[in-house]
N, C-alpha and C positions, 0 to 999 in steps of 0.2 A: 356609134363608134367615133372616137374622135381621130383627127389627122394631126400628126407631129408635127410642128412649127420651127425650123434651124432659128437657131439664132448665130446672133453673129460672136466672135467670141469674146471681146469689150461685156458686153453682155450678158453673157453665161459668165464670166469674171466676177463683174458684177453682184450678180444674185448668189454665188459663190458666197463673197463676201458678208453680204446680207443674211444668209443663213447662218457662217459662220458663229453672226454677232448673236445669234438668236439658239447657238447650239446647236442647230440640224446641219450634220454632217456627212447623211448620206446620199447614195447617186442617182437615186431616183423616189423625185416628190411629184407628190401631186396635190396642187393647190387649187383647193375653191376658195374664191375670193368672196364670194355671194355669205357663204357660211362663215368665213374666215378661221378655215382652218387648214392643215396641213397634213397629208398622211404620208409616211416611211412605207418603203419592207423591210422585214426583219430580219436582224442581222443575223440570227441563228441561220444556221445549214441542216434543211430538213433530213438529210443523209445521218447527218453527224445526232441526232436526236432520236430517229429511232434506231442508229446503229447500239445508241449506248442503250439503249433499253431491252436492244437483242430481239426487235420483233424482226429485222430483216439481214441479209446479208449485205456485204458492199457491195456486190454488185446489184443489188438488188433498190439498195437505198440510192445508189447512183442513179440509177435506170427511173426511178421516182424522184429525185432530184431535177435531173433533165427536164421531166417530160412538166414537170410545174415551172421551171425556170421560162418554157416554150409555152405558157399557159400565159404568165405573169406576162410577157412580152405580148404577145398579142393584146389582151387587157387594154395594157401601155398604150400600143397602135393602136 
């Protein structure tokens, strides 16, 4: 499990920018540098994908929204 490292915000600016140039625009990457690659999460909303397909309700797709967004964060952590 790895430990989240603050940076300072010059920094996170920085890498901001860096991404920018490279087209990666969203807010949470995770870089190996060993492999030299880069992974996103997807910008799709699990809610909103099986809502349209009708296998769940919203509150249903919500409640499995949640509980993967509280899955992904720890991951992260």
């Amino acid at each position: 499990m790895s430990i989240p490292k603050k940076m300072d915000r010059q920094t996170a600016n920085e890498l901001r920018s860096i991404m920018s140039r490279i087209n990666v625009t969203h807010n949470k990457l995770k870089i190996d540098l060993e492999n030299d690659t880069i992974e996103v999460e997807d910008d799709y909303s699990i809610d909103d994908i099986l809502e349209s397909v009708g296998i769940l309700t919203f509150e249903q797709a919500k409640e499995l929204t949640e509980e993967v967004k509280k899955m992904r964060e720890e991951e992260w952590n």
